[in-house]
C-alpha positions as CSV (number, residue, x, y, z in Angstrom):
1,X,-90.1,-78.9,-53.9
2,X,-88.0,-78.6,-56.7
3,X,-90.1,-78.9,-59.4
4,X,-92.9,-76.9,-58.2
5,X,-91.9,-74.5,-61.0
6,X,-92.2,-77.3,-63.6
7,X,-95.5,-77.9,-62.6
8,X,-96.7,-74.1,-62.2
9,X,-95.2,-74.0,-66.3
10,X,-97.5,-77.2,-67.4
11,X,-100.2,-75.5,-65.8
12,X,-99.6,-72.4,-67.5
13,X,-99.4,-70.4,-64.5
14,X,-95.5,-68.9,-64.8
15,X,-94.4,-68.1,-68.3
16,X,-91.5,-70.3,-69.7
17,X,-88.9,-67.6,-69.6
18,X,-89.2,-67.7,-66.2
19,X,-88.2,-71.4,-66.0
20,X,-85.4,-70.7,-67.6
21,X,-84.2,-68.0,-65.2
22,X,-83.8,-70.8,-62.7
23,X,-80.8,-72.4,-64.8
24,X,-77.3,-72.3,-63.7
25,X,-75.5,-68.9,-64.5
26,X,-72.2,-70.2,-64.0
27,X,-70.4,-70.9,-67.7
28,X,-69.1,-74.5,-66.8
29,X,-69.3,-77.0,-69.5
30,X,-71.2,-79.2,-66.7
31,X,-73.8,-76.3,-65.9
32,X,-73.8,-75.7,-70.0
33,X,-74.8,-78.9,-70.5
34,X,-77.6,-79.4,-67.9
35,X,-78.8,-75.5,-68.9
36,X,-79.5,-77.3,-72.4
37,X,-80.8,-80.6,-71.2
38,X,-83.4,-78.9,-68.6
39,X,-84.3,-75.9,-71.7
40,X,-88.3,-76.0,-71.1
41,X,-88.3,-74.6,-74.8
42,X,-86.9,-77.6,-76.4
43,X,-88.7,-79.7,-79.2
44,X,-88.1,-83.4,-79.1
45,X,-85.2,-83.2,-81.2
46,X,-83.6,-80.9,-79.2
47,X,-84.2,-82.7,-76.1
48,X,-83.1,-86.4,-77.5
49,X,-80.0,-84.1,-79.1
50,X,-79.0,-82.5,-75.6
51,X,-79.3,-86.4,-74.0
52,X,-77.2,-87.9,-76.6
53,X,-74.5,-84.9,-75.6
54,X,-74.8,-85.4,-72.2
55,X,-74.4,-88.8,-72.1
56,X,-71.1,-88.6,-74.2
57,X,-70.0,-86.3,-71.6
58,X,-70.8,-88.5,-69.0
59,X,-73.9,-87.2,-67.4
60,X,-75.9,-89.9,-64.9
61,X,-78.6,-91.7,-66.5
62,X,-81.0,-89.9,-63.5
63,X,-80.4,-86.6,-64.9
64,X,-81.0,-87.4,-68.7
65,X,-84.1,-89.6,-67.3
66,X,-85.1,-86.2,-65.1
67,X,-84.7,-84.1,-67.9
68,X,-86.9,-85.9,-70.0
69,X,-89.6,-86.1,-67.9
70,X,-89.3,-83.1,-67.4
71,X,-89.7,-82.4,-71.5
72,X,-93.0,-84.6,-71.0
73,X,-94.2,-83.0,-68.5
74,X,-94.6,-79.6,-70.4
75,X,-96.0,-81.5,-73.6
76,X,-95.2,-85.0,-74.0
77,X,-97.1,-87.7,-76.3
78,X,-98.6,-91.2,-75.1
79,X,-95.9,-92.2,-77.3
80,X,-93.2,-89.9,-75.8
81,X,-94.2,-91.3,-72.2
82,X,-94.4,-95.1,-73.2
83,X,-90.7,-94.6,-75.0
84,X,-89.1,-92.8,-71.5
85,X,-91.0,-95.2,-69.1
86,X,-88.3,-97.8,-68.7
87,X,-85.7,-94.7,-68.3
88,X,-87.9,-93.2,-65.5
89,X,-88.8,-96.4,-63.5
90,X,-85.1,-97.2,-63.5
91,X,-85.0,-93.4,-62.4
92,X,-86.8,-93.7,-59.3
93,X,-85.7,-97.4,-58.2
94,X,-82.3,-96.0,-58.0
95,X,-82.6,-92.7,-57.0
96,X,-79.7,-90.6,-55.4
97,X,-80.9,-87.4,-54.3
98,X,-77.8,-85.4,-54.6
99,X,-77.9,-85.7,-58.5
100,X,-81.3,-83.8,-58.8
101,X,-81.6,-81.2,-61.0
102,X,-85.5,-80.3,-60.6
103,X,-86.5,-82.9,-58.6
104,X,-85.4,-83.5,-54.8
105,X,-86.3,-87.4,-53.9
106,X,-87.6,-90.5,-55.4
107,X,-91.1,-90.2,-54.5
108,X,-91.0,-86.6,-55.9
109,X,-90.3,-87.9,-59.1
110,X,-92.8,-91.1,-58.7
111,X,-95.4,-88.3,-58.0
112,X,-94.5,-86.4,-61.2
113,X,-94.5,-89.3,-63.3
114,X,-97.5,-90.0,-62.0
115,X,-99.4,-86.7,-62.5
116,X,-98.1,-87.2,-66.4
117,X,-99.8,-90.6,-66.8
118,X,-103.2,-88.6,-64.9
119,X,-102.9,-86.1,-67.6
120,X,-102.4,-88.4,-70.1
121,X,-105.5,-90.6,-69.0
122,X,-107.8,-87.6,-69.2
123,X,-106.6,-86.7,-72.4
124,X,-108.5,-90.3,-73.6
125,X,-110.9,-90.1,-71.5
126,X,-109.9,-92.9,-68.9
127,X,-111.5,-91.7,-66.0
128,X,-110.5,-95.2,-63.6
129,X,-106.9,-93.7,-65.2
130,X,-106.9,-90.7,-64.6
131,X,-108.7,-91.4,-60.7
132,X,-105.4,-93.6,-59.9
133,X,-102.4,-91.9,-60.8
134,X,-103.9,-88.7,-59.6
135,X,-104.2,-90.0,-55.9
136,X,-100.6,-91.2,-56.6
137,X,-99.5,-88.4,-57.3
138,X,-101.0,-86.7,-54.6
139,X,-99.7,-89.4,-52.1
140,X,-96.0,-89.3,-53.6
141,X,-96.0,-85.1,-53.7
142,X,-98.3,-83.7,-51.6
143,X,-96.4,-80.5,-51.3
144,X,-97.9,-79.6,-54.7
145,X,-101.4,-80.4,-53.9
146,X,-102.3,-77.0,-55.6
147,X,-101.1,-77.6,-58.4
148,X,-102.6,-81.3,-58.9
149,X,-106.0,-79.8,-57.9
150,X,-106.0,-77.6,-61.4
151,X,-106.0,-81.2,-63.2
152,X,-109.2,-82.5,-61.1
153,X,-110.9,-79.1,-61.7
154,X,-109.8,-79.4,-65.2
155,X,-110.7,-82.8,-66.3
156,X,-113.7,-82.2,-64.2
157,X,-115.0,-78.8,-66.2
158,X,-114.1,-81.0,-69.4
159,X,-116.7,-83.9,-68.3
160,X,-118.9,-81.0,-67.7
161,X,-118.6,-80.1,-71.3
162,X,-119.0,-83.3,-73.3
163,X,-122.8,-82.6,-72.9
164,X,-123.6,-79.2,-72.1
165,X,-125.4,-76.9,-74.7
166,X,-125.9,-73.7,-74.6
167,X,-129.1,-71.8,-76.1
168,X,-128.1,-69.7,-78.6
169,X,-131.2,-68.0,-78.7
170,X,-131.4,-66.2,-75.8
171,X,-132.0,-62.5,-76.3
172,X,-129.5,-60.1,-76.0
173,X,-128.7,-56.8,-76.5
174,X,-125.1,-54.9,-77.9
175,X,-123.8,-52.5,-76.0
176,X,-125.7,-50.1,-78.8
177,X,-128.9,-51.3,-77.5
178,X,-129.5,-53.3,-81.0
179,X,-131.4,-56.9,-80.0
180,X,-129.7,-60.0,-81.4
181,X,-128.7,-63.5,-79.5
182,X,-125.4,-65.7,-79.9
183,X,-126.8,-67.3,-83.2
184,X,-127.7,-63.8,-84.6
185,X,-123.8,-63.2,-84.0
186,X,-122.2,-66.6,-85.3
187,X,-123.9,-66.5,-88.4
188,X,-121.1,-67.8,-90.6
189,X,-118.7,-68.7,-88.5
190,X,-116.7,-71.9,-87.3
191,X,-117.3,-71.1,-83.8
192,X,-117.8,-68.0,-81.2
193,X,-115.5,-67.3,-78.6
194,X,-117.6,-65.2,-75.3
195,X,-115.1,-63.5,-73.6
196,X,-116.9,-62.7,-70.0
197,X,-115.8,-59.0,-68.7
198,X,-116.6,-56.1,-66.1
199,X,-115.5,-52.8,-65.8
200,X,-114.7,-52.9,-62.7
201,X,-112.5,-56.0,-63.3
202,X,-108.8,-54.7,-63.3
203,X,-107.6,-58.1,-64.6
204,X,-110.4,-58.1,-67.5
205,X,-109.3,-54.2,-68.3
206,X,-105.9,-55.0,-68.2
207,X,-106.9,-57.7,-71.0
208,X,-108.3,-55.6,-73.5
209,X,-105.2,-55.0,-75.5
210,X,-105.0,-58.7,-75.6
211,X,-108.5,-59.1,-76.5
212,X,-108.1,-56.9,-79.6
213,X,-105.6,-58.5,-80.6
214,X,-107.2,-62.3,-80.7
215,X,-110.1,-60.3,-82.3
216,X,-107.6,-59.8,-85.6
217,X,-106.0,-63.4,-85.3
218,X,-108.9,-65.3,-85.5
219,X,-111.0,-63.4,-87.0
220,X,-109.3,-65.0,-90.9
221,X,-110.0,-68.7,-89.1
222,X,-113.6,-67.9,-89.2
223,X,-113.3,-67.6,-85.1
224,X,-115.7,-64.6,-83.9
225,X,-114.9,-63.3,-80.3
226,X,-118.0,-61.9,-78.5
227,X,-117.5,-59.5,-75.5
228,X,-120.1,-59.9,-73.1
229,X,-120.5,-57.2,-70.3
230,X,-121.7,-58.7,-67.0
231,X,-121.5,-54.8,-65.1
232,X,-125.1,-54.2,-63.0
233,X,-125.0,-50.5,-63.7
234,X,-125.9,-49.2,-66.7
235,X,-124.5,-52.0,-68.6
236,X,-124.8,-50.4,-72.5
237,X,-123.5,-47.7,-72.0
238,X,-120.8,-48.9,-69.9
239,X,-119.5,-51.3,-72.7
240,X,-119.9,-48.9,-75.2
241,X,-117.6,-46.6,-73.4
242,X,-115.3,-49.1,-73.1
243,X,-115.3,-50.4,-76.5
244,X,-114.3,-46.9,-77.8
245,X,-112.0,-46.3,-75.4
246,X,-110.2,-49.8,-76.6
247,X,-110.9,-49.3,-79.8
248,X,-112.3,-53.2,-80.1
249,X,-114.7,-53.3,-83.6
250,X,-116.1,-56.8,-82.6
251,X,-119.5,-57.8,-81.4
252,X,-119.8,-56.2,-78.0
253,X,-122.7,-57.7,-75.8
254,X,-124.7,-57.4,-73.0
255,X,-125.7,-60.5,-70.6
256,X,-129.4,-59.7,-69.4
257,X,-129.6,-58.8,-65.6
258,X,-130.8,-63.1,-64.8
259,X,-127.1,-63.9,-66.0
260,X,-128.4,-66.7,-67.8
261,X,-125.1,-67.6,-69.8
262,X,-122.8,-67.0,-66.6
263,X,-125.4,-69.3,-64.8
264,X,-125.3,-72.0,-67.3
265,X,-121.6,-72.1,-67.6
266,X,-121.4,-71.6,-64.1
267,X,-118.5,-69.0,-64.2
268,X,-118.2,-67.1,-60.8
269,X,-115.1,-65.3,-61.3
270,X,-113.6,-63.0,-64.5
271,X,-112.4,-62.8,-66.8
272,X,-113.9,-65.9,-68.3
273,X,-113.9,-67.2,-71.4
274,X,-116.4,-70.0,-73.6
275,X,-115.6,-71.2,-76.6
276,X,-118.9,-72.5,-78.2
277,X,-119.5,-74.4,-81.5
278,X,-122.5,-73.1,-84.1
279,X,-124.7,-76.3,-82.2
280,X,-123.9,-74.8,-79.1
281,X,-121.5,-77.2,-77.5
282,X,-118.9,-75.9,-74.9
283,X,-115.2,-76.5,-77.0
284,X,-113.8,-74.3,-73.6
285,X,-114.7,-72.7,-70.9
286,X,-111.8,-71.4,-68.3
287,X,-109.8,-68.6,-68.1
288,X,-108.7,-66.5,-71.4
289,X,-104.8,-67.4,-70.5
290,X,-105.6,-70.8,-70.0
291,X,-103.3,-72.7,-72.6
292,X,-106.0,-75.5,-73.4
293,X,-107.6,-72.6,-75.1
294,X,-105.4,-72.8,-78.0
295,X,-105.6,-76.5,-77.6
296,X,-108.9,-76.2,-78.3
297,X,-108.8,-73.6,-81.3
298,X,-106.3,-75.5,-83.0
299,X,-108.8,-78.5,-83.0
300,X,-111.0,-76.4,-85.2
301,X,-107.9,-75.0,-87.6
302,X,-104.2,-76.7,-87.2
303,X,-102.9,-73.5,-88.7
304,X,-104.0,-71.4,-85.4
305,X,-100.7,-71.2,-83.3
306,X,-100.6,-69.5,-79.9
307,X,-99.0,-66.1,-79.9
308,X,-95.8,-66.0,-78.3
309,X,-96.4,-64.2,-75.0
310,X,-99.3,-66.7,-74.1
């Protein structure tokens, strides 16, 4: 159950600084050391540069392997997990419980190895891959279930998207009234991002602030974001209130009453968002926190970088 935390960060459900609110207080140079080797911040450097210490101070090779799969976990290479393999096997056949950090037993750490290698698989689209090690690591942890269930929906939502469209030529109106459609909108642009919102959506209003600010970010990477108002009641003049209110100068939009994007896309809760290309493939589709979002904009400029507080 220990690293239930370390899977809730990979999934970009806790924030990182939370992660590290869980390290020892105590100023030992033992609790020091392990405070540095178990940083969910570090780069690779850092990591390999906080193993080397610890094994000159005498740390068990269990905690350096933990802490490194741990490092992979929240970002690891193909490369990074073939390098630490041999570290981590040797990890679990030998495993003595009262030297975990993060992790409380040997099949708790088989399970998050596993989950890595599931991860990894869907990343190249292995699908007999990714199938196996995610029943592993279902069967070796099932006390995260939850959490392994986010990978399944994921890889599944991104199957869905390898071949769905959407029409960009549906009509539409802005929350002015003015007629236009998605291709009207991306005229010019790399790609549209449809950020799917309701008034009476307390998450979605608590967004705005956020959403004005991704307006200006991406706006200089040729990245349009697209508000699109799914209220029932008087659905104009409801995001038009709202836009002022915010003060969001982006195009604001109105989904017909038929919902025939939310349909599509299949989106049944908010907020939502899609990221769609000027052919009108699905890059994204998932919540606007999601971190794959930025995964995905980065794949259409390297210089896009996540802002700090995603």
């Amino acid at each position: 159950m220990k690293a239930v935390l370390y899977i809730l960060l990979v999934l970009g459900l806790i924030a990182p600084s939370l992660m590290v609110a869980q390290a020892p207080v105590t100023q030992t140079p033992k609790d020091e050391m392990t405070k540095n080797l178990f940083n969910p911040e570090n780069t690779r450097e850092q990591m390999e540069a906080a193993a080397r210490e610890a094994e000159l101070e005498g740390a068990d090779p269990q905690v350096i392997a933990e802490a490194k799969l741990m490092w992979a976990l929240k970002g690891g290479s193909a490369e990074d997990v073939a390098e630490m393999m041999p570290e981590w096997q040797a990890a679990v056949k030998n495993y003595r419980p009262e030297l975990g950090v993060a992790v409380g037993s040997a099949s708790e750490f088989q399970g998050l190895v596993e989950f890595l290698q599931a991860r990894i698989a869907m990343a190249k689209g292995d699908e007999g891959g990714f199938k196996k090690h995610i029943m592993e690591a279902f069967w070796n942890t099932p006390a995260q279930a939850a959490q392994f269930a986010e990978l399944v929906q994921a890889y599944r939502r991104a199957q869905k998207m390898a071949s769905l469209k959407v029409d960009l030529s549906v009509p539409l109106t802005t929350s002015t009234g003015e007629a236009t459609t998605l291709r009207d909108v991306m005229v010019g642009q790399k790609a549209l991002l449809v950020d799917f919102w309701a008034s009476w959506c307390g998450p979605c209003m608590m967004a705005m602030p956020e959403l004005r600010r991704r307006v200006d970010y991406l706006r200089p990477f040729g990245i349009l974001i697209a508000g699109m108002n799914t209220d029932q009641k008087d659905p104009e003049a409801t995001a038009e209130r709202i836009r002022q209110e915010q003060d969001i100068h982006t195009a604001w939009l109105v989904e017909p009453g038929n919902r025939p994007y939310s349909r599509t896309l299949e989106i049944t809760s908010i907020p939502n968002v899609a990221l769609i290309a000027p052919d009108g493939r699905v890059l994204f589709l998932g919540h606007p926190q999601d971190p794959q979002l930025w995964v995905a904009l980065q794949k259409i400029d390297a210089g896009i970088e996540a802002p700090k507080s995603e």
